[in-house]
C-alpha positions in Angstrom: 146.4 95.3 123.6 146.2 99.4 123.3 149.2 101.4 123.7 149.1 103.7 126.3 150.5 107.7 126.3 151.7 110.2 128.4 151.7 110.4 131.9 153.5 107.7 133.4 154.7 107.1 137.7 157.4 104.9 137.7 156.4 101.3 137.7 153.5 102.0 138.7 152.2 103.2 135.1 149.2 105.4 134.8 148.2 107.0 132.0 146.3 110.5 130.0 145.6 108.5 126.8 144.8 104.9 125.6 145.5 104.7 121.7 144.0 102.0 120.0 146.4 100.2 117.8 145.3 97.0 117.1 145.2 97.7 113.4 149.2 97.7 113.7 149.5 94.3 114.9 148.9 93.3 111.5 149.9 96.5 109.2 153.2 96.5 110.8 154.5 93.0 110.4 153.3 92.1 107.0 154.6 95.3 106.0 157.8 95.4 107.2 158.2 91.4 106.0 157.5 92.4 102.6 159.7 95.1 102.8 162.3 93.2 104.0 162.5 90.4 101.2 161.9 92.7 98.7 164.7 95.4 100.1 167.2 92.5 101.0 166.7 91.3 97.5 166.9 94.2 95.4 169.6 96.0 97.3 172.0 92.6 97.6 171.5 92.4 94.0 172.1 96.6 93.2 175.9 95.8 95.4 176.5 92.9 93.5 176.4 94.8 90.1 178.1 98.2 91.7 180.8 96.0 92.8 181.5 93.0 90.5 180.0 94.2 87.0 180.3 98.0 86.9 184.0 99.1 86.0 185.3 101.7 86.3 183.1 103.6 88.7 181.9 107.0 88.1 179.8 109.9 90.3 176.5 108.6 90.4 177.4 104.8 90.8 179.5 106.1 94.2 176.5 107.6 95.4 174.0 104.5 94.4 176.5 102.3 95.7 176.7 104.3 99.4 172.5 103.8 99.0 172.5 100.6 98.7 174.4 100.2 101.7 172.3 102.6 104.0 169.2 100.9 102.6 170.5 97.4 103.2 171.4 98.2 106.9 167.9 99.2 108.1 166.2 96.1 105.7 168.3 93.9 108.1 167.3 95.0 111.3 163.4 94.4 110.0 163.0 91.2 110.8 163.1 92.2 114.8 160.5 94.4 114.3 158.3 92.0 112.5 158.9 89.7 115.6 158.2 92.7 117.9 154.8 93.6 116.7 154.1 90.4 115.7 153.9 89.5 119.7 152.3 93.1 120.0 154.9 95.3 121.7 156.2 92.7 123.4 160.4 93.1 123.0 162.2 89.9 123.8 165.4 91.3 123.2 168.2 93.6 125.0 167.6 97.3 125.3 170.8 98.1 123.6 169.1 96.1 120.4 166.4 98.3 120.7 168.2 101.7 120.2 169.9 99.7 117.4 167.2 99.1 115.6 165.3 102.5 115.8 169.4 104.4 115.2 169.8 101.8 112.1 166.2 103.6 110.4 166.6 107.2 111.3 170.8 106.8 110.1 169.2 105.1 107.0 166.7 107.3 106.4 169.1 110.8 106.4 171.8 109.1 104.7 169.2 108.3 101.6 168.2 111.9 101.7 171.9 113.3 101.6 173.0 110.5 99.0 169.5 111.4 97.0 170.6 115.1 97.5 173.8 114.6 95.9 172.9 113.0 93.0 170.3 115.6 92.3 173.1 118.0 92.7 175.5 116.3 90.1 173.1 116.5 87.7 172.1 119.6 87.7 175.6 120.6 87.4 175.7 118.3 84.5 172.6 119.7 82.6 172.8 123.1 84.1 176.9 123.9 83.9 178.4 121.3 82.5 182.0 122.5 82.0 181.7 122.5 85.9 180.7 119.4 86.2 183.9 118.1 84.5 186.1 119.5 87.3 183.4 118.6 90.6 182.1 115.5 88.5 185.0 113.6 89.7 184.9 110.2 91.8 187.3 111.6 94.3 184.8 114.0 94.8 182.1 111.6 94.9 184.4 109.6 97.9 184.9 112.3 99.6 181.3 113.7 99.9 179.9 109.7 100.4 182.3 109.8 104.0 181.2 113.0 104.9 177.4 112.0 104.5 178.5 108.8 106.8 180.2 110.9 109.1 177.7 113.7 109.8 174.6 111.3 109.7 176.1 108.6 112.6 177.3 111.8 114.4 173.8 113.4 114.2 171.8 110.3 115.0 174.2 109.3 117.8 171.9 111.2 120.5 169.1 107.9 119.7 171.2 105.7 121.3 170.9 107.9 124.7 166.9 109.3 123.8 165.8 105.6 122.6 164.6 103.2 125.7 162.5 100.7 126.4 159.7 100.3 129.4 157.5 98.0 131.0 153.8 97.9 130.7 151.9 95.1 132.3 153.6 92.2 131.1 155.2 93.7 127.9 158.7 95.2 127.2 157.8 98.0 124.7 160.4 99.2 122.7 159.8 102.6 122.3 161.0 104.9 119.0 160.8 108.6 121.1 162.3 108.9 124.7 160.9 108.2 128.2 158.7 111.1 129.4 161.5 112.9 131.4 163.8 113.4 128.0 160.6 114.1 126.0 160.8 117.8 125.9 164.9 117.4 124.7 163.9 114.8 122.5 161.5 116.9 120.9 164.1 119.8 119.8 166.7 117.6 118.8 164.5 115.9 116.1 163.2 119.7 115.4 167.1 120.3 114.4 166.9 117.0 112.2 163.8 117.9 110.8 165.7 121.0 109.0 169.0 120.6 108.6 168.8 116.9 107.3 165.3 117.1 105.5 164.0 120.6 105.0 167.2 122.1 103.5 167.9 118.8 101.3 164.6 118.9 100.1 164.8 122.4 99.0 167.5 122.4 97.0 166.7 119.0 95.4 163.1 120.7 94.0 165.5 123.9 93.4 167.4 121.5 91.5 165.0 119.7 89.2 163.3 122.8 88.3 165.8 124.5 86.9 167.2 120.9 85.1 163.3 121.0 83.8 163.7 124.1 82.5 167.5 124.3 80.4 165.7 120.9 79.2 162.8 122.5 77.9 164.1 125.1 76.4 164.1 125.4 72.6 167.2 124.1 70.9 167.9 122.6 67.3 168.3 119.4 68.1 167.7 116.0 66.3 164.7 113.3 67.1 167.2 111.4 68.9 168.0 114.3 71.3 164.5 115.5 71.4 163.2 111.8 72.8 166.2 111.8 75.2 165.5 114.8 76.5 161.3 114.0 77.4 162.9 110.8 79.0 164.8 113.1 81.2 162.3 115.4 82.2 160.0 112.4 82.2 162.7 111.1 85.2 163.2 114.4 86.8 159.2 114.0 87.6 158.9 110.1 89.0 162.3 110.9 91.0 160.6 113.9 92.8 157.5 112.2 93.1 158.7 109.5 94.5 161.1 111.3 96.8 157.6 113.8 98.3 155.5 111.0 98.7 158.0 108.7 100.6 159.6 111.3 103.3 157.3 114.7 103.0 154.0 112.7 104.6 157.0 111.4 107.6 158.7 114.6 108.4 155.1 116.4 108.4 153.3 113.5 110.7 155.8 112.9 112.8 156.3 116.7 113.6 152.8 117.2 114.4 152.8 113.8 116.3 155.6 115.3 118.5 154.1 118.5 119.1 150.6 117.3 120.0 152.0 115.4 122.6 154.0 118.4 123.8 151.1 120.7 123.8 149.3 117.9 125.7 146.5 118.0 122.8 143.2 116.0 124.1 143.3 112.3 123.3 141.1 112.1 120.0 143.2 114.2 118.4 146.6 112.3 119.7 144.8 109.1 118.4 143.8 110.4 114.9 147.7 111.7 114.6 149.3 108.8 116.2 147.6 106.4 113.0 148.9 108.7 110.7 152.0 108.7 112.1 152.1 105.0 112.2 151.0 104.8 108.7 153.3 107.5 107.5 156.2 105.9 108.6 155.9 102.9 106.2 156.1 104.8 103.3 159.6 106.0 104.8 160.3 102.5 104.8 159.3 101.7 101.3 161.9 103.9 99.8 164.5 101.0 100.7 162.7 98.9 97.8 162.0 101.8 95.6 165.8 103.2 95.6 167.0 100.7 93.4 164.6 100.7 91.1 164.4 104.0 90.6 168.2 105.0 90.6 168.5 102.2 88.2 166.1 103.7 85.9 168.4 107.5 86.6 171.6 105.4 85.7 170.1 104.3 82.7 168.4 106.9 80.9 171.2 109.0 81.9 169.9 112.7 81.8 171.2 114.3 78.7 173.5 117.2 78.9 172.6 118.5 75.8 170.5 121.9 76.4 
């Protein structure tokens, strides 16, 4: 079956474009199987050690800990979307499951980039200035920031719940991640206003961040082997962290955008085709942070970057 764009009349459903997506049928459900066991496993396991074998907790173990949790929520609502593509864009289930599932990845996705912001935050105050870092490098703190994240992502992604709906094509219940055609247009700006304030911004000051934490760890001190080698560890960090961070929602944000807006624009339907794979494909990688954040935060707590400049 192809997926079909843009101009739709009621139930009786004509349409500009026909996208062919068979390649998804399979991409999508292995994928997102893999990702789920993987992501269940290691993020189960990262909660069991935050809550039963770490003691006391400190800054950074609040924020891994709040991580865990955003990743685990979207892992779990995977396995309906392996069953949905799986029976290709056929949705069994209610519609109110369906804005569940796409509110559960977007709240996942901007709470990982506001916890991920806040860690790059505390330790560049750490490295950078750490005398203040032992007055803002409290837990309370920590607590305090961790519900505000929670707060202001759930408020911000509310809106999916109304934008999100499924619709009926031929014999298939299609489970849709935008808006119906009517609320495109408001659908659009609102994830223009997510697109900066939850990633643009964040991103910025996390690379603002790691540069200047690369360079007070570069500079030239008299310090001992052991201090040397702890510092190239950090640096060595800084680099797979930011890596990791671009590749995994940069490629998103910037397909998705474009994805958006060529519909908008009413582009011609090669070029909505070409944009709507990338997107597709794009969007996995988004996913795939859910497995890497453990791993990788793991590896931050520990070879905890040095504060020695």
């Amino acid at each position: 079956m192809n997926f079909m764009e843009e101009t739709r009349e009621a139930n009786n459903v004509t349409y500009k474009c026909i996208f062919n997506e068979d390649f998804k049928y399979i991409l999508l459900p292995v994928s997102y199987g893999i990702v789920f066991c993987v992501g269940l496993i290691l993020n189960v396991l990262a909660l069991y050690i935050f809550i039963f074998r770490i003691r006391p907790w400190k800054v950074i173990t609040m924020f891994m800990f709040n991580l865990a949790v955003s990743d685990l929520l979207y892992v779990m609502s995977l396995p309906l979307l392996v069953y949905y593509y799986s029976k290709r864009d056929n949705w069994p289930f209610t519609v109110g499951l369906c804005k569940v599932v796409r509110f559960l990845f977007y709240t996942s996705l901007y709470c990982s980039i506001l916890f991920l912001l806040c860690i790059s935050i505390y330790r560049f105050l750490a490295i950078c200035y750490p005398i203040h870092s032992l007055h803002w490098g409290h837990v309370r703190y920590a607590r305090i920031a961790s519900i505000s994240i929670w707060v202001i992502v759930i408020g911000s992604q509310s809106p999916m719940l109304y934008f999100v709906t499924t619709d009926t094509l031929r014999d298939n219940i299609i489970c849709h991640d935008t808006s119906n055609i009517e609320l495109f247009d408001q659908f659009v700006i609102y994830s223009t206003v997510n697109l900066v304030l939850l990633f643009c911004i964040p991103f910025a000051i996390i690379i603002i961040c790691y540069c200047l934490m690369t360079r007070a760890l570069m500079k030239p001190t008299t310090a001992t082997p052991r201090t040397s080698k702890s510092k190239k560890k950090s640096i060595k960090m800084i680099v797979i962290v930011l890596v990791v961070f671009t590749v995994c929602f940069l490629p998103f944000h910037v397909s998705r955008t474009l994805y958006y807006y060529f519909r908008k624009m009413d582009y011609d339907c090669a070029t909505l085709n070409v944009i709507n794979v990338v997107y597709k494909v794009m969007r996995l990688l988004a996913c795939v942070n859910s497995c890497i954040d453990p791993v990788l935060y793991f590896l931050v707590w520990r070879f905890k970057i040095s504060t020695t400049r």
